[in-house]
N, C-alpha and C positions, 0 to 999 in steps of 0.2 A: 372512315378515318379514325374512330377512337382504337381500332387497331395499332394507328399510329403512336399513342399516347403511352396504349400498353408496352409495344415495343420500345419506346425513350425508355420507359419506365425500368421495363427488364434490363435494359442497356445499360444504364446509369446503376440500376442496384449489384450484376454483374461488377462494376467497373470496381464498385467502392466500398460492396456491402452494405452492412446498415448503417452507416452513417448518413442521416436525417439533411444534416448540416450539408453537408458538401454532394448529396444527389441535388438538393435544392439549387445550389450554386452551380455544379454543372447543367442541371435544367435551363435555367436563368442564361447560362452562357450559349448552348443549344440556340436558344429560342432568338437569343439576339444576335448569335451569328447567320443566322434563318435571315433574319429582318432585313441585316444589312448586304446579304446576298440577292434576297428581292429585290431591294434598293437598286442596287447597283444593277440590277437585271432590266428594271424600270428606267433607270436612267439612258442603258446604253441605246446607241444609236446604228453603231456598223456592225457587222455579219461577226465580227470578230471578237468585239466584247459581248455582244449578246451571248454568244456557242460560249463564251468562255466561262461568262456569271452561271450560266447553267448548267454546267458541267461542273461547277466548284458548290452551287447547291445539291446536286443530285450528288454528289461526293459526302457530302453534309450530311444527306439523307438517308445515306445508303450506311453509314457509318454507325447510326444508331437506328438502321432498321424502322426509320419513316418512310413504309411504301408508298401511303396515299403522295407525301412530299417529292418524294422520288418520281414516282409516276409523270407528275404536275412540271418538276425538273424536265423530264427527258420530251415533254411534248414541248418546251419549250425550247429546249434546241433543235429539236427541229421545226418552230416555226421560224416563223420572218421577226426582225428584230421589233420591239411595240406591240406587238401582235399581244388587244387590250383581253383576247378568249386566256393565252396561255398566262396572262399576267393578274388575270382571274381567279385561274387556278389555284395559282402560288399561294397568292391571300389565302384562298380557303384553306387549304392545305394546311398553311402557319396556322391559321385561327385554331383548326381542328384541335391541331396540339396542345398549344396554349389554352385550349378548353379542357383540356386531355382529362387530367388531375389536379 
């Protein structure tokens, strides 16, 4: 997973160079659009918003090159909605990041 961090990393410094300031803020933004896609994964109930939150993290993930997130994303649409293995995952996956750098 700390692949994952390197890849934010390279992504964000790609995006904006070196500015310090604002890779920090896009990190920050990252990591909390991450949260609140878990969230909303964690909360859903039917086959519809589950596939949905999960396809819109794995989009998240895929965007800056968090495979391990990614990965954690796509096992979660395909499981069953709650389903507490794939929602497991996800956590770890975000921590990993957030521990990244």
């Amino acid at each position: 997973m700390n692949h994952d961090a390197g890849a934010l990393s390279s992504a964000l410094a790609a995006a904006v160079g070196d500015d310090a300031a604002l890779k920090a803020e896009l990190r920050v933004a990252f990591i909390e659009s991450g949260e609140r896609l878990a969230d909303m994964l964690a909360r859903s109930r039917c086959d519809a918003n589950w596939h949905g939150a999960a396809l819109r993290l794995k989009g998240l993930a895929a965007s800056f090159g968090a495979v391990g997130l990614m990965q954690a994303a796509d096992d979660a649409a395909a499981a069953a909605p709650g389903d507490p293995v794939a929602l497991r995952q996800v956590k770890v996956a975000l921590a990993a990041i957030q521990l990244g750098d």
